[in-house]
PDB file with SEQRES, HELIX, SHEET and CRYST1 records, atoms N, CA, C and O in Angstrom:
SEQRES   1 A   78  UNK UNK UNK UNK UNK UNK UNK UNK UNK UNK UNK UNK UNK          
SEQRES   2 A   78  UNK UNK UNK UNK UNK UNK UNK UNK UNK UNK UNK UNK UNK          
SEQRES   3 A   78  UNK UNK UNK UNK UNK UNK UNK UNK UNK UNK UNK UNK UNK          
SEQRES   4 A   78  UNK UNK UNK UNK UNK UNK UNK UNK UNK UNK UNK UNK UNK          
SEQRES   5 A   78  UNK UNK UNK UNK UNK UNK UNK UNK UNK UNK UNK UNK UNK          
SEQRES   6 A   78  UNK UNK UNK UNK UNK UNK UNK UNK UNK UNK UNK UNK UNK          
HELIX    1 AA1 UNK A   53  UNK A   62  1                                  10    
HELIX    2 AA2 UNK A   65  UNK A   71  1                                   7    
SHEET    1 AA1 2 UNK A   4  UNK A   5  0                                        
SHEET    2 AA1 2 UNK A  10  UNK A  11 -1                                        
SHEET    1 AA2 2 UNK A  33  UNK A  35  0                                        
SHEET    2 AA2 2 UNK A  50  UNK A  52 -1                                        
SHEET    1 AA3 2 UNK A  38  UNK A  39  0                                        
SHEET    2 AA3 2 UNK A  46  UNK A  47 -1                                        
CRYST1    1.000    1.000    1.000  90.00  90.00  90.00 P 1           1          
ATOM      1  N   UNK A   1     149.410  78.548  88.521  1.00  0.00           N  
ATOM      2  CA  UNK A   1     148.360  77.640  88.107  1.00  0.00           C  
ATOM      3  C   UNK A   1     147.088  78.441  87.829  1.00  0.00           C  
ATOM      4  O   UNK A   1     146.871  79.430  88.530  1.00  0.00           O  
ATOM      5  N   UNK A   2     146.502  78.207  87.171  1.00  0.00           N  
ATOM      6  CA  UNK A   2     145.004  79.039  86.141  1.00  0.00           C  
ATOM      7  C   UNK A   2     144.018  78.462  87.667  1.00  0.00           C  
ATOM      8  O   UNK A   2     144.253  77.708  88.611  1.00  0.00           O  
ATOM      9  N   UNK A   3     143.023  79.186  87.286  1.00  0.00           N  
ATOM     10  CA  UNK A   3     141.833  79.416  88.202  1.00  0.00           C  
ATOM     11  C   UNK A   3     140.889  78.763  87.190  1.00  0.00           C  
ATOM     12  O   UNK A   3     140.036  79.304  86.486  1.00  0.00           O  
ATOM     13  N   UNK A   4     141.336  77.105  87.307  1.00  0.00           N  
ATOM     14  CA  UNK A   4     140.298  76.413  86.672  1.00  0.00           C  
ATOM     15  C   UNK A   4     140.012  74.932  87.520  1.00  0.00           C  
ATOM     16  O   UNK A   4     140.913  74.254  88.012  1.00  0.00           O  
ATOM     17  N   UNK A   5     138.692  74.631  87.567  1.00  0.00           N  
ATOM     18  CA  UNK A   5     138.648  73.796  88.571  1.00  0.00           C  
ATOM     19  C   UNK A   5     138.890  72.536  87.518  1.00  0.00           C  
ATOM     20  O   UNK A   5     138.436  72.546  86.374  1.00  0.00           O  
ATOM     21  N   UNK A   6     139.714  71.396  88.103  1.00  0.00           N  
ATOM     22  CA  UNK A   6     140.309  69.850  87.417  1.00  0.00           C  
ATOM     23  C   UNK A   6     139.188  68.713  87.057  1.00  0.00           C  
ATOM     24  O   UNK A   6     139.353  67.820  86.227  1.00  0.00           O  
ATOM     25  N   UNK A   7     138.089  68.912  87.798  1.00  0.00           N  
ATOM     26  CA  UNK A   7     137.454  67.571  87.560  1.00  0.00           C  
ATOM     27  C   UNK A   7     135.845  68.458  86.756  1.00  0.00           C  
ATOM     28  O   UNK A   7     135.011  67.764  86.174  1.00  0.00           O  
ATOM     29  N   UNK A   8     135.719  69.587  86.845  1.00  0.00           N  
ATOM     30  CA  UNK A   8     134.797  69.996  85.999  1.00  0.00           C  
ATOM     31  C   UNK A   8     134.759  70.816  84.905  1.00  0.00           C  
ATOM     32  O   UNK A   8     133.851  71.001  84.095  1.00  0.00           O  
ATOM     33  N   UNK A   9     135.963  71.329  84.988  1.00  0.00           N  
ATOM     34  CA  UNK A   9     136.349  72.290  83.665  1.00  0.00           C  
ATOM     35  C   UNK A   9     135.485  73.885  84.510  1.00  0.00           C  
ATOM     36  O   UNK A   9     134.834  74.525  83.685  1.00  0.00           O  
ATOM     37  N   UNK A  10     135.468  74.294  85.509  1.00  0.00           N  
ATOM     38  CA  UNK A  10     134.569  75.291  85.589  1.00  0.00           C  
ATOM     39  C   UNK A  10     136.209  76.307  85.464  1.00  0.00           C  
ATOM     40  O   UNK A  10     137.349  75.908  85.701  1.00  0.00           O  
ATOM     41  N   UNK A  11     135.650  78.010  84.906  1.00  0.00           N  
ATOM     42  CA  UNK A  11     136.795  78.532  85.068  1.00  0.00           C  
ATOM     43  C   UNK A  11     136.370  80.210  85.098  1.00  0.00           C  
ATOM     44  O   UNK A  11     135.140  80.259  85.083  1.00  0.00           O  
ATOM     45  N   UNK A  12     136.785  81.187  85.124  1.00  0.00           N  
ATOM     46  CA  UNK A  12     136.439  82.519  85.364  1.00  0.00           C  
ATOM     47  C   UNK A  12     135.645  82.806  84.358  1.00  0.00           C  
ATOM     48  O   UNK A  12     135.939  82.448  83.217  1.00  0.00           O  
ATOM     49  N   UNK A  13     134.433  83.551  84.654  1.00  0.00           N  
ATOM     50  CA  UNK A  13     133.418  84.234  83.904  1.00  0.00           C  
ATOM     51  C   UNK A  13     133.480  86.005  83.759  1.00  0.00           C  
ATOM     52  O   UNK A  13     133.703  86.762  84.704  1.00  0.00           O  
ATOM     53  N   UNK A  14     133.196  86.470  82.173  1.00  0.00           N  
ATOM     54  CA  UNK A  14     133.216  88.208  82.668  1.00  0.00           C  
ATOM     55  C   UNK A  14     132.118  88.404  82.320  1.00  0.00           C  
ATOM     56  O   UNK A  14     131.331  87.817  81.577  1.00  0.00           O  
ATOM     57  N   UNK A  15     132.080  89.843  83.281  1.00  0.00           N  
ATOM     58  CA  UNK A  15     130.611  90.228  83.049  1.00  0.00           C  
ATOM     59  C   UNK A  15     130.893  91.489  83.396  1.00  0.00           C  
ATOM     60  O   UNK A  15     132.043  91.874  83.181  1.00  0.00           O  
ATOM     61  N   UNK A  16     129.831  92.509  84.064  1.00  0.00           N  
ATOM     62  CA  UNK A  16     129.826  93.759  84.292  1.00  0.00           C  
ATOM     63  C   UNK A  16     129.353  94.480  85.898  1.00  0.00           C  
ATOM     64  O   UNK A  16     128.298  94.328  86.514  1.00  0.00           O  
ATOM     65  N   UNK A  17     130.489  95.238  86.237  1.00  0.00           N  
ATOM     66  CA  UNK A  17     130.157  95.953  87.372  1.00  0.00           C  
ATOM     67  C   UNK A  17     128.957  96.481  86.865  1.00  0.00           C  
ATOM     68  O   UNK A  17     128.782  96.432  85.647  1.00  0.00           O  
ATOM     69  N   UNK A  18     127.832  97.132  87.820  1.00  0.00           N  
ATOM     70  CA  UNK A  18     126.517  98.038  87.356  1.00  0.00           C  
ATOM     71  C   UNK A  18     126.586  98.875  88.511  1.00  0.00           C  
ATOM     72  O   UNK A  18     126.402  98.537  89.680  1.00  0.00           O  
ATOM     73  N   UNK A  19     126.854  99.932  88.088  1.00  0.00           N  
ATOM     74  CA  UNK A  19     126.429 101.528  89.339  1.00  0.00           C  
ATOM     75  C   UNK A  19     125.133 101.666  89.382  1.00  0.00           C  
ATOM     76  O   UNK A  19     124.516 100.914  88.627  1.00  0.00           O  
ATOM     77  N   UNK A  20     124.461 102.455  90.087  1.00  0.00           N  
ATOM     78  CA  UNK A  20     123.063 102.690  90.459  1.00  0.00           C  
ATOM     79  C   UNK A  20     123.118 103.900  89.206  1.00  0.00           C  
ATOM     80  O   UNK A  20     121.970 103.986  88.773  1.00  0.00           O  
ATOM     81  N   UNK A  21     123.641 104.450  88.785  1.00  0.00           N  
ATOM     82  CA  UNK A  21     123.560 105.282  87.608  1.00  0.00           C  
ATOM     83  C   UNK A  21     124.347 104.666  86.077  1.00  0.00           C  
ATOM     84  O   UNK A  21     124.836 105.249  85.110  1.00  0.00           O  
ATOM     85  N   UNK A  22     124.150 102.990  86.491  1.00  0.00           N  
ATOM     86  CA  UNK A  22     124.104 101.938  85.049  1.00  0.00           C  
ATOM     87  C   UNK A  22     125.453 102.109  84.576  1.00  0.00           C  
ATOM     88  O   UNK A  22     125.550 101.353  83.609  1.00  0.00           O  
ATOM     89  N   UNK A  23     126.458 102.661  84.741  1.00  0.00           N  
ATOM     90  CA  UNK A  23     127.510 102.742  84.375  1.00  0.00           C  
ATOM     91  C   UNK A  23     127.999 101.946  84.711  1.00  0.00           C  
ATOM     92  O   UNK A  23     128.097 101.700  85.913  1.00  0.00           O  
ATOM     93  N   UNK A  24     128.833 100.749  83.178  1.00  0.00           N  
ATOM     94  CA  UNK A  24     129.067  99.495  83.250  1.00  0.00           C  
ATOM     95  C   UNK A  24     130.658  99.079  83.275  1.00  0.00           C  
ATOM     96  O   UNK A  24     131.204  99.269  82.188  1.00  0.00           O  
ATOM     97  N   UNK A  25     131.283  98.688  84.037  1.00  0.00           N  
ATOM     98  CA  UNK A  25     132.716  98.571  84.029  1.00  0.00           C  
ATOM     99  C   UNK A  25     132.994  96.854  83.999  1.00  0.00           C  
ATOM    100  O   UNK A  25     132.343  95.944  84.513  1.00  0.00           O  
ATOM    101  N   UNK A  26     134.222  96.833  83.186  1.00  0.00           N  
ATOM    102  CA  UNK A  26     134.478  94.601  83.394  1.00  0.00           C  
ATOM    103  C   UNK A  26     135.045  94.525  84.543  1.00  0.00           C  
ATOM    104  O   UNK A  26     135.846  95.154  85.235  1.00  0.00           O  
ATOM    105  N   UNK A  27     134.348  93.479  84.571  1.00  0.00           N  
ATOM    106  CA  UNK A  27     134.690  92.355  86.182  1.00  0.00           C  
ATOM    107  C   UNK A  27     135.139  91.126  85.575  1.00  0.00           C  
ATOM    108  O   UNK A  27     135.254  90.867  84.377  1.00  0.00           O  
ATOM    109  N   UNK A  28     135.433  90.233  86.834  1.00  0.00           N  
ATOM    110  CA  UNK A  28     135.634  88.943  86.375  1.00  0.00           C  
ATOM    111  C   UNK A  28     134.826  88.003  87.369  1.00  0.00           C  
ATOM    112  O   UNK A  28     134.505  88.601  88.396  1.00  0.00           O  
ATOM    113  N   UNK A  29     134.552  87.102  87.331  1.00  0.00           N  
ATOM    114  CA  UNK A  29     133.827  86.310  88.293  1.00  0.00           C  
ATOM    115  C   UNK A  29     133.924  84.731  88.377  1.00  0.00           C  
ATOM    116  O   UNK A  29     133.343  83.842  87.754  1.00  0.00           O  
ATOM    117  N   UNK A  30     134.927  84.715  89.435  1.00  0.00           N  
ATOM    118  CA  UNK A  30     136.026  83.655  89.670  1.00  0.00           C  
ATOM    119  C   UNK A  30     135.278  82.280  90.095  1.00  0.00           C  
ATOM    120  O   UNK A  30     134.194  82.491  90.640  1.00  0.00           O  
ATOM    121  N   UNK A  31     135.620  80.977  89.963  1.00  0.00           N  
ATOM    122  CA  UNK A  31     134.817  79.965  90.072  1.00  0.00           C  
ATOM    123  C   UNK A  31     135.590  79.632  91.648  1.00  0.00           C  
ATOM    124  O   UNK A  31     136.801  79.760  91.828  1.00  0.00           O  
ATOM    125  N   UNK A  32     134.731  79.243  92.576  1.00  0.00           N  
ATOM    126  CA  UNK A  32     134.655  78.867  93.499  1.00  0.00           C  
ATOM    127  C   UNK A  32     135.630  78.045  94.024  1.00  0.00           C  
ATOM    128  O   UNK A  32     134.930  77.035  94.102  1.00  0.00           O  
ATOM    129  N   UNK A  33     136.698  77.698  94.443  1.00  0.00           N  
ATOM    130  CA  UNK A  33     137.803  76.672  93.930  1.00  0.00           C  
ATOM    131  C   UNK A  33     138.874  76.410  95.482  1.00  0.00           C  
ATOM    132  O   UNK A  33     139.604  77.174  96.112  1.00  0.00           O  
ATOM    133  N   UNK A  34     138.634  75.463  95.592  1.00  0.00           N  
ATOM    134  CA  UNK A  34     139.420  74.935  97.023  1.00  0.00           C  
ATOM    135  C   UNK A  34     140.428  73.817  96.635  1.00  0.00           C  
ATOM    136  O   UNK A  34     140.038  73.075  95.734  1.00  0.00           O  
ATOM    137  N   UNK A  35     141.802  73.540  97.218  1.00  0.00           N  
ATOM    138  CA  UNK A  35     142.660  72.912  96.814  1.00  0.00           C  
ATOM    139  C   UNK A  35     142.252  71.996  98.090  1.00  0.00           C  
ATOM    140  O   UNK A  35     141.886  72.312  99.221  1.00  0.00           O  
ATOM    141  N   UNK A  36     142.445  70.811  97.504  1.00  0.00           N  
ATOM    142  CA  UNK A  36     141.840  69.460  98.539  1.00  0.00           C  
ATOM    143  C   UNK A  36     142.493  68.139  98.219  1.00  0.00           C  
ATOM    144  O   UNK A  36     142.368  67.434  97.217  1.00  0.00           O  
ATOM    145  N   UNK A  37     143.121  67.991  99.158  1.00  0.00           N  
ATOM    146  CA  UNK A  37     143.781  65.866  99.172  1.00  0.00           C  
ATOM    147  C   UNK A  37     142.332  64.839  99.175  1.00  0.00           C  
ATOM    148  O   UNK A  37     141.226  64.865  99.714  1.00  0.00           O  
ATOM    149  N   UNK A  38     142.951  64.102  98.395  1.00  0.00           N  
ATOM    150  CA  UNK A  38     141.890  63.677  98.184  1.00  0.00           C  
ATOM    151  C   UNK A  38     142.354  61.727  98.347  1.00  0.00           C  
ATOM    152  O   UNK A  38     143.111  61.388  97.436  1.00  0.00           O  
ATOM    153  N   UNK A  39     142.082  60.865  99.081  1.00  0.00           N  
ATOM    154  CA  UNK A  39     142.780  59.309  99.126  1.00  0.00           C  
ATOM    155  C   UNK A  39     142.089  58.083  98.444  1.00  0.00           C  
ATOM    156  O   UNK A  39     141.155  57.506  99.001  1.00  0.00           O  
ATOM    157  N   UNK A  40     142.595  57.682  97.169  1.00  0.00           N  
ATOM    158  CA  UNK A  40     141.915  56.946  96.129  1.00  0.00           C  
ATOM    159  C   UNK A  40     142.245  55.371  96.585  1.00  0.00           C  
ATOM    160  O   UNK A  40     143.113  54.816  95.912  1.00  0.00           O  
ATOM    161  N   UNK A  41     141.698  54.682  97.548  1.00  0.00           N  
ATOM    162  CA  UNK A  41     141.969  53.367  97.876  1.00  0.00           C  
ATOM    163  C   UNK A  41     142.342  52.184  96.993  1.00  0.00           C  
ATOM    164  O   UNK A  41     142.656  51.054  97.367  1.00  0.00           O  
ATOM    165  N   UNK A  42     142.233  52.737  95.537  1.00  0.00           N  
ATOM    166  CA  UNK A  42     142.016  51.555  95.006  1.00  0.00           C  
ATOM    167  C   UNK A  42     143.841  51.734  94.545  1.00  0.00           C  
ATOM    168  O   UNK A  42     144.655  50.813  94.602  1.00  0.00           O  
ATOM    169  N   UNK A  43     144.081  52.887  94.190  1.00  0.00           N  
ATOM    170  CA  UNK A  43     145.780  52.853  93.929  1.00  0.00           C  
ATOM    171  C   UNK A  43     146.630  53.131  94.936  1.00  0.00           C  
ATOM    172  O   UNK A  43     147.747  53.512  94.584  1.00  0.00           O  
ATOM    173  N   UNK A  44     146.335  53.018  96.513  1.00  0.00           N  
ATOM    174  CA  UNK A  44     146.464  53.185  97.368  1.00  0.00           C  
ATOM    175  C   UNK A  44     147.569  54.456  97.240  1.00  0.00           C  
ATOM    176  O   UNK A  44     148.773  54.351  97.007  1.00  0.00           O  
ATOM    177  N   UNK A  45     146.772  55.714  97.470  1.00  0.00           N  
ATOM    178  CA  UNK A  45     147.924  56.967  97.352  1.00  0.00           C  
ATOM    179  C   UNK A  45     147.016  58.101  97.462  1.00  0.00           C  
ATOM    180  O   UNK A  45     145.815  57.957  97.232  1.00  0.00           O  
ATOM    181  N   UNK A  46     147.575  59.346  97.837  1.00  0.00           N  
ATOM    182  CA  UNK A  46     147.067  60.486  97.883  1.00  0.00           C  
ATOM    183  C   UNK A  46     147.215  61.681  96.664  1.00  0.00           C  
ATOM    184  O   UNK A  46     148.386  61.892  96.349  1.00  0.00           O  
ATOM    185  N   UNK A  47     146.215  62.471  95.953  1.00  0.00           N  
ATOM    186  CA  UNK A  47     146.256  62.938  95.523  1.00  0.00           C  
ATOM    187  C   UNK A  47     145.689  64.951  95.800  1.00  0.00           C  
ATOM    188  O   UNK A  47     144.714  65.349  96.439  1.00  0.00           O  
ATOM    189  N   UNK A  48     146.238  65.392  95.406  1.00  0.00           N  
ATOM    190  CA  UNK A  48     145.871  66.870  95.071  1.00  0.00           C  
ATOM    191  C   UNK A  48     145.211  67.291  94.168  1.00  0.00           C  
ATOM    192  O   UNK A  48     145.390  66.601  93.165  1.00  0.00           O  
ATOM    193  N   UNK A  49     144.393  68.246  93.984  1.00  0.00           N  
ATOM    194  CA  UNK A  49     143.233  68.601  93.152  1.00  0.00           C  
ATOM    195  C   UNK A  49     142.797  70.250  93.830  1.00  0.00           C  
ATOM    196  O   UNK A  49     142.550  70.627  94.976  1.00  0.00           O  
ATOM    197  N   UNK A  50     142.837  70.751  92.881  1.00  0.00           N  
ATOM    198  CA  UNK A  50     142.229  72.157  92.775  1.00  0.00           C  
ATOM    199  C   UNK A  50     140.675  71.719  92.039  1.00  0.00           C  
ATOM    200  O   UNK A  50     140.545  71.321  90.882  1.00  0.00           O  
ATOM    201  N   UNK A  51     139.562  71.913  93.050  1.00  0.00           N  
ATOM    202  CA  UNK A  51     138.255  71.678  92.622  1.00  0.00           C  
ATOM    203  C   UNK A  51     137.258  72.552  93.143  1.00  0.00           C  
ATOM    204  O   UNK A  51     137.229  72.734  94.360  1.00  0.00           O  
ATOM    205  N   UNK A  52     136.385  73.155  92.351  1.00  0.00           N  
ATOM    206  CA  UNK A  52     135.237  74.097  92.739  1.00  0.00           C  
ATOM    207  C   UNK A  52     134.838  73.000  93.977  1.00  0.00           C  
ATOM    208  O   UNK A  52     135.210  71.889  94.353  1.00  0.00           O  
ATOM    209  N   UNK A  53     133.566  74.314  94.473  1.00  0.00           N  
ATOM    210  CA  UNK A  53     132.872  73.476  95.844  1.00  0.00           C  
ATOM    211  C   UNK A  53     131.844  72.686  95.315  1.00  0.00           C  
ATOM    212  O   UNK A  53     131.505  71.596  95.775  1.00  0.00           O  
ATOM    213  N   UNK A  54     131.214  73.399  94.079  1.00  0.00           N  
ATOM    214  CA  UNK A  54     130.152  72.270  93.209  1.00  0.00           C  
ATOM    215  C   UNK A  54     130.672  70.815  93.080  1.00  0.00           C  
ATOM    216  O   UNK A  54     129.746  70.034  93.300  1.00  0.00           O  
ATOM    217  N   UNK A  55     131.609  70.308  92.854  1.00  0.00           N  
ATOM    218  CA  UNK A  55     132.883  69.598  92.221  1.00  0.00           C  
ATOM    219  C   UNK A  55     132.897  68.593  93.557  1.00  0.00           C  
ATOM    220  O   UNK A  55     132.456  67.446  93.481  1.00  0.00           O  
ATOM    221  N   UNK A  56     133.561  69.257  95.028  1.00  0.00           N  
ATOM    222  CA  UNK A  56     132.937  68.230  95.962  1.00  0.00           C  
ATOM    223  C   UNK A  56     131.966  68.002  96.653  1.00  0.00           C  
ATOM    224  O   UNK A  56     132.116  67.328  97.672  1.00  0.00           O  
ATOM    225  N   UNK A  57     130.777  68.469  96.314  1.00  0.00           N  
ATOM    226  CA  UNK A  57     129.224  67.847  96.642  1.00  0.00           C  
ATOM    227  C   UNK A  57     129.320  66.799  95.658  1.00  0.00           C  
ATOM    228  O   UNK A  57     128.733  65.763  95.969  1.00  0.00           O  
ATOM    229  N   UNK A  58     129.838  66.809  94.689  1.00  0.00           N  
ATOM    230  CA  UNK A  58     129.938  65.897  93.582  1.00  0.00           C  
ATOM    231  C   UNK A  58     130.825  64.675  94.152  1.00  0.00           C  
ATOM    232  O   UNK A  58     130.247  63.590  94.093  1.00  0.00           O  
ATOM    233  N   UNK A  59     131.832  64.662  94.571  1.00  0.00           N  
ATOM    234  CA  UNK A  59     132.524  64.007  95.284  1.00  0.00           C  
ATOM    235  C   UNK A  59     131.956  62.871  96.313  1.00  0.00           C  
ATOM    236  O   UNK A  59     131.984  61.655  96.127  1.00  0.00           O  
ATOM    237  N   UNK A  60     131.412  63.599  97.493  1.00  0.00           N  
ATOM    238  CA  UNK A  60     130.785  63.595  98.198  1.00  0.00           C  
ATOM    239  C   UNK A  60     129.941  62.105  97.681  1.00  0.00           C  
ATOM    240  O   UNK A  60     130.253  60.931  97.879  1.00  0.00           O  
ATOM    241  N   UNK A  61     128.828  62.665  96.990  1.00  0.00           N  
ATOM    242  CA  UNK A  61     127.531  62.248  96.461  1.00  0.00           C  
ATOM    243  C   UNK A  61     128.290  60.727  95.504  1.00  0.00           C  
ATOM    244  O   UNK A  61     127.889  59.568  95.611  1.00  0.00           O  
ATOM    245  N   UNK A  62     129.384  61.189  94.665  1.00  0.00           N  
ATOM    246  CA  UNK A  62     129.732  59.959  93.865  1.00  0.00           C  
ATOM    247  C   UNK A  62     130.866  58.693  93.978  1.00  0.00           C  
ATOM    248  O   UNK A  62     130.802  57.547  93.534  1.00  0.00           O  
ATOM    249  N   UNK A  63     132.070  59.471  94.861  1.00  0.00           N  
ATOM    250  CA  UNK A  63     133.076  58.975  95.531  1.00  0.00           C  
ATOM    251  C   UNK A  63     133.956  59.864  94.598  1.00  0.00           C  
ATOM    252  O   UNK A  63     133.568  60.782  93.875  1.00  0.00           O  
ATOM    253  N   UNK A  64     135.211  59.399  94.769  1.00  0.00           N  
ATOM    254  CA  UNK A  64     136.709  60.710  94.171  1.00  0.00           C  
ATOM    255  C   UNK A  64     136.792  59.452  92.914  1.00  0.00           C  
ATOM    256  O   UNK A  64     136.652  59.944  91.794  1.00  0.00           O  
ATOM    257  N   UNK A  65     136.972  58.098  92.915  1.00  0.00           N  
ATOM    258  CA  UNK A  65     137.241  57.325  91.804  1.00  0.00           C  
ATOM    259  C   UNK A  65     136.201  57.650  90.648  1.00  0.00           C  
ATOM    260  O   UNK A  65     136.520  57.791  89.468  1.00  0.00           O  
ATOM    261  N   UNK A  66     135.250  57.724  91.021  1.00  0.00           N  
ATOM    262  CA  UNK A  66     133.678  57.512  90.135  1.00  0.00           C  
ATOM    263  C   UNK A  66     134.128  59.320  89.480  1.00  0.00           C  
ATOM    264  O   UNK A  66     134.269  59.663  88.306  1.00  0.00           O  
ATOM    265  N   UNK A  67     134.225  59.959  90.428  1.00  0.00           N  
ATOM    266  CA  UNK A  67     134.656  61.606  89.744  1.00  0.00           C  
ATOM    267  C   UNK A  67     135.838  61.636  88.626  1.00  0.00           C  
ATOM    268  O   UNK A  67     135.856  62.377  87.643  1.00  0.00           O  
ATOM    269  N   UNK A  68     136.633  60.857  88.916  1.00  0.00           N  
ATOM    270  CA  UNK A  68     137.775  60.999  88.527  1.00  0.00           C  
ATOM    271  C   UNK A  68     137.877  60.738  87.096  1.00  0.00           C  
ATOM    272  O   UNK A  68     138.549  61.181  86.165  1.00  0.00           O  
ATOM    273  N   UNK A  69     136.614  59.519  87.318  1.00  0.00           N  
ATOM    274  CA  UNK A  69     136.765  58.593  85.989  1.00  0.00           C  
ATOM    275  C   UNK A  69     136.006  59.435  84.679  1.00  0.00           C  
ATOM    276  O   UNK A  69     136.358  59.648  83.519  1.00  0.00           O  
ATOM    277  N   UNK A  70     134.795  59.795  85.473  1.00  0.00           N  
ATOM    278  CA  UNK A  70     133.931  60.737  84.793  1.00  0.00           C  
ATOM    279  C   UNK A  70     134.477  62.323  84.133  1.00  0.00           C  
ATOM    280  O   UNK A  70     133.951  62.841  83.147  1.00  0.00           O  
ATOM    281  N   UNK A  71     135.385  62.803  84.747  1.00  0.00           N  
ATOM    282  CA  UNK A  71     136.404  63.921  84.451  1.00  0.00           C  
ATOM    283  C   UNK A  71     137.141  63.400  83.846  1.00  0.00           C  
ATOM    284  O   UNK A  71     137.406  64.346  83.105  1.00  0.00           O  
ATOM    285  N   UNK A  72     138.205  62.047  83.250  1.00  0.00           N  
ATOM    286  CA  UNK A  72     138.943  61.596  82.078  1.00  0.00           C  
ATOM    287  C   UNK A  72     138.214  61.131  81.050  1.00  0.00           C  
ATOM    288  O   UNK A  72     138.782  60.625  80.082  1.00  0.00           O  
ATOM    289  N   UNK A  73     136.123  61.295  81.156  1.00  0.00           N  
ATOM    290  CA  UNK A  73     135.961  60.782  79.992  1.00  0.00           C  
ATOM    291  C   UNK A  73     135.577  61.915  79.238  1.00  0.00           C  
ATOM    292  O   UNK A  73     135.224  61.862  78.059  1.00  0.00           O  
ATOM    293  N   UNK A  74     135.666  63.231  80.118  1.00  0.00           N  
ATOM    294  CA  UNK A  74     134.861  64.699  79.548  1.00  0.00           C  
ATOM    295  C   UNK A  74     136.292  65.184  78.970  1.00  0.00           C  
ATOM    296  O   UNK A  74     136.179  65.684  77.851  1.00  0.00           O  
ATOM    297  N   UNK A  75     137.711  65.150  79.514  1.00  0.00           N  
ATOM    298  CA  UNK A  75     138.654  65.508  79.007  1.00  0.00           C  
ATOM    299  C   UNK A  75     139.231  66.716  79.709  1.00  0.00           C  
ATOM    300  O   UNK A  75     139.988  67.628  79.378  1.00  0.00           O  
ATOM    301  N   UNK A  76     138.382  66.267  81.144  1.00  0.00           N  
ATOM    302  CA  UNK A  76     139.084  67.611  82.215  1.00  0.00           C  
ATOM    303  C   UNK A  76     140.208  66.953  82.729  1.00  0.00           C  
ATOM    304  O   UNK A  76     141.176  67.683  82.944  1.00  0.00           O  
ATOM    305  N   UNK A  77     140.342  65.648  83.006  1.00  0.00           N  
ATOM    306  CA  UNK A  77     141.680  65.558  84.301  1.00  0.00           C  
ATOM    307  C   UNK A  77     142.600  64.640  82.974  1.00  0.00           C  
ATOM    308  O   UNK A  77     142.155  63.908  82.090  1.00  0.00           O  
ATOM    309  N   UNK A  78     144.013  65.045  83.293  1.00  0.00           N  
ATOM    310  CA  UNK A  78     144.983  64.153  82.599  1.00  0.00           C  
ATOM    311  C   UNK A  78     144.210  63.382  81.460  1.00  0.00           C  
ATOM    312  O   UNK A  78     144.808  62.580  80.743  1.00  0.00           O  
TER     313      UNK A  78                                                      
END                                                                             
C-alpha cells in the first residue's frame, strides 16, 4: 500500500539532504501516517483508514462521517 494518507490526499515530498559544506543529496519526506479503526454509527460498522495525524485532529474536531463525506467530495476516499 503507497504512503498516502485516504481522507486528505497528503503523500511523500522530495527535497534535499544539506551538509554543512552545502552538498546536496535527494531525500524523501514521508507524510505522517497512522493506520486507525475508525466506528461510523450511522452504518453501524467499523472501518480502517491509513490517515496522516493532521487528518485526525481533523477527525477529532469534525467527526469520521463529516471527514469522510468531505474526502468523497475532494476525490480522496472511494
Amino acid at each position: 500500500m503507497s504512503r498516502v494518507c485516504e481522507l486528505t490526499g497528503k503523500k511523500a515530498m522530495v527535497g534535499n539532504n544539506v551538509s554543512h559544506a552545502l552538498n546536496r543529496t535527494k531525500r524523501k519526506f514521508n507524510a505522517n501516517l497512522v493506520k486507525k479503526r475508525f466506528y461510523i454509527p450511522e452504518e453501524d460498522k467499523w472501518i480502517t483508514l491509513k490517515v496522516s495525524t493532521s487528518a485526525l485532529k481533523t477527525i477529532n474536531k469534525i467527526g469520521i462521517a463529516a471527514a469522510i463525506k468531505e474526502a468523497k467530495s475532494k476525490g480522496f476516499y472511494k
